[in-house]
N, C-alpha and C positions, 0 to 999 in steps of 0.2 A: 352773365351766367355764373353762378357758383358753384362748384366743384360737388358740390356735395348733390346738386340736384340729376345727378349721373349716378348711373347705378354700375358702382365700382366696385371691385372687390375689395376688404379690408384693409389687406395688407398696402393697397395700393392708395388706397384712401392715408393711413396713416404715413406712408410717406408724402404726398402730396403735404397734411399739416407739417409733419415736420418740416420740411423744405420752406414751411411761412406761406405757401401760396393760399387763400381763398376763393376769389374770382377770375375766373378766366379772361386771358385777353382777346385780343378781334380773330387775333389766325386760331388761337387754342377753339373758341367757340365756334367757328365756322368747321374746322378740322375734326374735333371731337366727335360731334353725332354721328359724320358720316364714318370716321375712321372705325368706332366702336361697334357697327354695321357690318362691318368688312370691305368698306370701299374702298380701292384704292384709290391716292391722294397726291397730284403735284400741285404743290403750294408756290407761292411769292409774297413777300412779306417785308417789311421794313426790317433792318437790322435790331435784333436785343430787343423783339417782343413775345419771343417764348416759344418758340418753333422747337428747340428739344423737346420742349416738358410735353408739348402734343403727341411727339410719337412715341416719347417713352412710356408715356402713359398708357395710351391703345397699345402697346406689344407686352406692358407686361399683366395686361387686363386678357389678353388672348392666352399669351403663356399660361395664366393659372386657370382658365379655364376650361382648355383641351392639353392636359396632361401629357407628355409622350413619352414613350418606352426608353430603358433607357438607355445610353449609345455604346457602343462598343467599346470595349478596355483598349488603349493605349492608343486613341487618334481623339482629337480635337472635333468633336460633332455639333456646332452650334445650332442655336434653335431661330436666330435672329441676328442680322448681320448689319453693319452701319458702318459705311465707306464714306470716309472725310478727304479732303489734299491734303490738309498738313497735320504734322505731329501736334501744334497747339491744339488743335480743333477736337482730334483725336482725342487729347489730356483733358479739353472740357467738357466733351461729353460724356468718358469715363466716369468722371466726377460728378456727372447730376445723376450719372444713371445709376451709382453708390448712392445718392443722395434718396432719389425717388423710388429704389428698389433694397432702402437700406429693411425692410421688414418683408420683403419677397426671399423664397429661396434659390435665386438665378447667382449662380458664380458670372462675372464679368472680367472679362479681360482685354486689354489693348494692345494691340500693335504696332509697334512703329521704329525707326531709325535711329541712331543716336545715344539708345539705350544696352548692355548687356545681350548681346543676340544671343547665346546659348541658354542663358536663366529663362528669356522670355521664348524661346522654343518649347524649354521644358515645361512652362506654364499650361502654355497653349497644348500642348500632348498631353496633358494629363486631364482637358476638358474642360469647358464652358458652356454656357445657354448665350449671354449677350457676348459677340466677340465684334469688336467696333476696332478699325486699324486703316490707315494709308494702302493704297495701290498695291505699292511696290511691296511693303513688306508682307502684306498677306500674299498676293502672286510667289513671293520666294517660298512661305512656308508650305501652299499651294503644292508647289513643284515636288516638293521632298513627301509630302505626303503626311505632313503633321497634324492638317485639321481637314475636313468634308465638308462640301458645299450641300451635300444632299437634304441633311434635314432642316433648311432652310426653312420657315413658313413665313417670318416679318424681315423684309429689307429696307433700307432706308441707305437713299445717296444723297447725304446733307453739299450742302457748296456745289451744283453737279457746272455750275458758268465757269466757275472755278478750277473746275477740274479741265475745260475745255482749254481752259487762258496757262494752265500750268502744264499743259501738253499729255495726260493722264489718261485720256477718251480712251486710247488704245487698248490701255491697261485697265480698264475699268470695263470695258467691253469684251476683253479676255475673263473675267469674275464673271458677268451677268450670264453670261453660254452656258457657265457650270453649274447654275443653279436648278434648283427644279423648275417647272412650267410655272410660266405666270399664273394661272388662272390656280393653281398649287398652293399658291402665298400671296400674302397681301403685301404692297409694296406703296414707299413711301419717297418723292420727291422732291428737294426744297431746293431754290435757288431767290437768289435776288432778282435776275431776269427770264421769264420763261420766254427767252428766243426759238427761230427757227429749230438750230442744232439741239437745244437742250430739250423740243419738244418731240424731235426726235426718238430721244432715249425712252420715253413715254409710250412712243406709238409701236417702240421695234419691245421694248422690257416691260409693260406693265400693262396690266387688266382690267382698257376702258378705265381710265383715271379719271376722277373728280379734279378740274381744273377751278384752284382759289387762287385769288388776287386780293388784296389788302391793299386799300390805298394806293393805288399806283399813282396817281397826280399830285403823291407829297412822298416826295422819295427822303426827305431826311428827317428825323424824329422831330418829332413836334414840341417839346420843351428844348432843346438844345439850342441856346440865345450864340448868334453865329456875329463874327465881325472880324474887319480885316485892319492891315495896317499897311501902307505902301511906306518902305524904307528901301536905305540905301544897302547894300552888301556888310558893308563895313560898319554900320550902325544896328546890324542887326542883335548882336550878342548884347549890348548896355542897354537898347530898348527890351528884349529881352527878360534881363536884369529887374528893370524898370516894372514890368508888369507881375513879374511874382511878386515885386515889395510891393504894387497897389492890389492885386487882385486878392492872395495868399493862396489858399488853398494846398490842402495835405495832399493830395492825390493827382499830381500832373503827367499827363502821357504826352509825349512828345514825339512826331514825326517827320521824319527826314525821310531823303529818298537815295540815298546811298550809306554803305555799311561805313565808309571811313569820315566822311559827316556827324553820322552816329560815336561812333569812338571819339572824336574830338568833339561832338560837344559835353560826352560825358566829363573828357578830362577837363572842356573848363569851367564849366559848372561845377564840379568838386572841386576846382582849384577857390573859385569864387564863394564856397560855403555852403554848397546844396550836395545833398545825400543823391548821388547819381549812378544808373546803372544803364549798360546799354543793351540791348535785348536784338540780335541780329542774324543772320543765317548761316550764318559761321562760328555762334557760340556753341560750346560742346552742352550739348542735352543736357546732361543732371544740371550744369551753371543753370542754362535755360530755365529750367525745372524751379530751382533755387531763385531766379530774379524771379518769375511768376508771382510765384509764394511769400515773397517778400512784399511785392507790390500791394496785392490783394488781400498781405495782413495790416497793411499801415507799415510795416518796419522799412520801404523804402518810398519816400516819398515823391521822386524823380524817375519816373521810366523814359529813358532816349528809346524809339523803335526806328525799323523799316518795315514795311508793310506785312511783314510776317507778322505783325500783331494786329492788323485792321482787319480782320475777320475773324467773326467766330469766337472770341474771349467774354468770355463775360465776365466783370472787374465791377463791383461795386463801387458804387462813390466815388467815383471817376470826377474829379471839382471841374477840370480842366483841360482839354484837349488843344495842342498847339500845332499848327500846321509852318514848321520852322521852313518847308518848301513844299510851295503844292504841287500836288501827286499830277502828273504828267498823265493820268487816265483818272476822265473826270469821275467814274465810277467809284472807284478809291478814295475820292472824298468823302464820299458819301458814307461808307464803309469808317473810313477814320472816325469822323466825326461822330458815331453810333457805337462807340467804345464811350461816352458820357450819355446822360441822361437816358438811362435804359430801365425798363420794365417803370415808367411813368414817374420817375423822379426827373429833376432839370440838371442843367451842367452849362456849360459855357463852351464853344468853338472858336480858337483866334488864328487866325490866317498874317505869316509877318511873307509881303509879297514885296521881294525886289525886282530889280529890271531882267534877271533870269527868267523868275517863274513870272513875270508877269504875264507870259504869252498863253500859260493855262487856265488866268481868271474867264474869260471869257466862253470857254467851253463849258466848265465849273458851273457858269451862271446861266447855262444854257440848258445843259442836261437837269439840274434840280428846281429848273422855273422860275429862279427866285434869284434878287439882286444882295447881293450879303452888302450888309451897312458898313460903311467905312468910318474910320477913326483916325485922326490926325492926330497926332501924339506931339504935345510942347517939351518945351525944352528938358523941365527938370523930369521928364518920364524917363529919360536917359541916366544909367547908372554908370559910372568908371568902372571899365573892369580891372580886374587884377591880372597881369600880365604875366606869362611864363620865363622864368630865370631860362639861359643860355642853356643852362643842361637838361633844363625838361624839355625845351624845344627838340637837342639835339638824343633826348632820349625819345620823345614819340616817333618823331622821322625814323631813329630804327624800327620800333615797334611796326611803324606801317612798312617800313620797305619788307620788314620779317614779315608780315603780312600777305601782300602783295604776292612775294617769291613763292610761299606757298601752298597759293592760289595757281603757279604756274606761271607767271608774271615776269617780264623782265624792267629791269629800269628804261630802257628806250623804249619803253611798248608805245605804238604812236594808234591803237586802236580805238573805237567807237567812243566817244566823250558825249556826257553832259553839260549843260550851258553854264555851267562850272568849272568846264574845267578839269574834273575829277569822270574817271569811269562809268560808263552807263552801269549801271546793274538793275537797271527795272525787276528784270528776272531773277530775282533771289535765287529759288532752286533750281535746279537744272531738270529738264525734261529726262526722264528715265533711260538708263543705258547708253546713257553720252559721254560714261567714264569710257567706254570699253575704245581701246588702240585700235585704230584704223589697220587695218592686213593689206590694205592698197601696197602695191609694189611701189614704192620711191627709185628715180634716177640720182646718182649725188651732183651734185651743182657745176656748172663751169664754173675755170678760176678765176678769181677777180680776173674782170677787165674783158675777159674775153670775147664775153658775149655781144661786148658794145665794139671791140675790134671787127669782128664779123661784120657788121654792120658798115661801118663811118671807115673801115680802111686802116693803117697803121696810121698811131699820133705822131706829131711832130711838136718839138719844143717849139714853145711862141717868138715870132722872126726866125725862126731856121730857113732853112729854103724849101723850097715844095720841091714833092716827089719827082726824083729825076733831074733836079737842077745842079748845079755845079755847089760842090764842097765847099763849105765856109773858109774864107781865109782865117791867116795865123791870127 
């Protein structure tokens, strides 16, 4: 279908050309007729086939053609709302909806964490039409009264599986109560899986939805050439090595599943010659911001993540996608790997499986249908690394133990481990409101030893006499 055989308004038209699109993809064309109707819509779709450019399109085709009155001096009255989980998702959709509403007259604004909270208060009070932000930060502006859910008429819960897995439902549920009546606005759904709970939200928030499906029996892009390599732990970094000097490619994302994983392979991939940054959930937002923008200009050739970057980025020319550990929830692969070949270009998927992750290939290969081809890697694919002098060693070990502390961390911490070795942190961000100090009343502790005295009776040195026996001689 081509964009143009839609009867769009101008402005909206001229940004679709600028943006380079002409023909629609499977969910754009399924989505379109009904959406441009006023249907409401929960979609499912393959990752990075265009699921923004669908709603942004219908919301800013309705905006300009029922005009509304205009909002009140000094509160944030938006006309159209888009609730993401994270701050990236948040920044990309920002950026198309600049992109495809750069000849509309909608001010947009975003919300999120990490950034200036008072500048981005002030933005938002002085008003918007598209205002697109995370949970938590809209709920806070919410409370003070800086912006109105009233004259909502287009909603849209992008990632909503997403939001269920990051702990969100609650806060996401407190939003939808303060909006106007469903049958009021037209509203917009997308997730990777329309499960039970996510259909949920459909039946309790939205009006008789049109329910699309896209390919569900090929959950991973269909140009994305996939293959694996079974290595040893300790041979993973020079095979590694080995594969950027035969593959090349300017544009490599790389996947680990822990943030201090992430940090050290950044430092030894710089150590070894490659331009490396690590992109993690503990980097301060502008960096954040800054590695993005690097990646996606060509100026860094190397992205280390953790899963905070498998959803939701769209990254051109992506060569290369490496799964340095496979993601422990096979969903996540799927999601990784759709960070290349997207919007019908190809890319490459390489999987380095050692005797850890091997326990995840199997679900992997279960959940997406499909057996990924393996590759036995000969000798010379193996590169020497460059090894760290004594004081880089003993300078990263600070940096992690500085790390670690705080995070709230002690060096004896003997809690929850990955098959590593190193700290589970599946969960990058924390579920909402889990900073706030327990008020539970605390007892302070018996003193050492006491409590095991209580129990077992007073000790005796080893060969003394037992209780009540006669005095040790001289």
């Amino acid at each position: 279908m081509d964009f143009a055989s839609l009867d769009l308004p101008e402005p909206v038209v001229r940004g679709i050309r600028e943006a380079g699109f002409v023909t629609a993809t499977p969910i754009q064309e399924a989505v379109l007729p009904l959406a441009l109707r006023g249907k409401d819509v929960a979609g499912q779709s393959q990752t990075g086939t265009g699921k923004t450019a669908a709603f942004l399109i219908t919301a800013f085709t309705r905006l300009l053609r029922s005009p509304a009155p205009a909002a009140p001096p000094g509160t944030g009255a938006p006309r159209m709302l888009i609730i993401a989980p994270t701050r990236e998702l948040v920044v990309q959709i920002e950026s198309d909806a600049r992109l495809l509403g750069r000849f509309t007259p909608f001010r947009i604004q975003a919300v999120y964490g990490g950034i200036d909270y008072a500048k981005q208060r002030e933005s938002l009070a002085a008003g918007c039409d598209l205002l697109v932000g995370t949970p938590g930060r809209l709920i806070d502006y919410l409370k003070q009264r800086v912006w109105s859910p009233r004259r909502i008429e287009v909603l849209v819960i992008d990632e909503a599986d997403r939001m269920f897995d990051m702990g969100f439902i609650a806060d996401l549920r407190f939003i939808l109560r303060r909006l106007p009546p469903h049958e009021k606005r037209q509203s917009f759904l997308f997730s990777a899986t329309l499960s039970f709970r996510v259909l949920e939200l459909t039946w309790e928030f939205m009006n008789n939805p049109t329910q699309i499906t896209i390919m569900p029996q090929q959950k991973t892009a269909e140009r994305v050439e996939q293959m694996l390599v079974h290595v040893g732990r300790d041979e993973k970094f020079p095979l590694l090595l080995g594969l950027f000097k035969r593959e090349g490619g300017d544009r490599i994302l790389i996947f680990t599943n822990t943030r201090e994983e992430a940090r050290r392979l950044e430092d030894r991939l710089t150590r070894n010659g490659y331009e490396t940054r690590a992109l993690t959930g503990d980097v301060d937002q502008k960096k954040r911001l800054k590695i993005l923008n690097d990646f996606k200009e060509g100026r860094l050739p190397v992205l280390v993540a953790t899963d905070v970057a498998s959803r939701g980025l769209h990254i051109e020319a992506v060569s290369h996608v490496v799964n340095w550990d496979l993601p422990q929830d096979a969903e996540d692969y799927v999601h990784r790997i759709g960070r290349t070949a997207r919007a019908g270009a190809g890319g490459k998927a390489i999987s380095l499986v050692d005797e850890a992750s091997a326990l995840y290939l199997e679900p992997i290969e279960k959940f997406i249908g499909q057996k990924i081809s393996v590759e036995w890697a000969d000798d010379d694919l193996f590169v020497p690394e460059i090894k760290p002098t004594a004081e880089e060693r003993r300078r990263f070990a600070e940096e992690r133990r500085a790390r670690f502390e705080a995070r709230g961390g002690r060096s004896g911490d003997r809690g929850r481990r990955d098959g590593r070795g190193e700290p589970d942190r599946r969960r990058r961000e924390p579920p909402p409101h889990t900073d706030r100090p327990s008020t539970a009343p605390t007892e302070p502790p018996p003193p050492a030893g006491e409590a095991g005295q209580a129990r077992r009776g007073p000790r005796r040195r080893r060969g003394g006499p037992r209780p009540g026996g006669p005095p040790p001689g001289p």
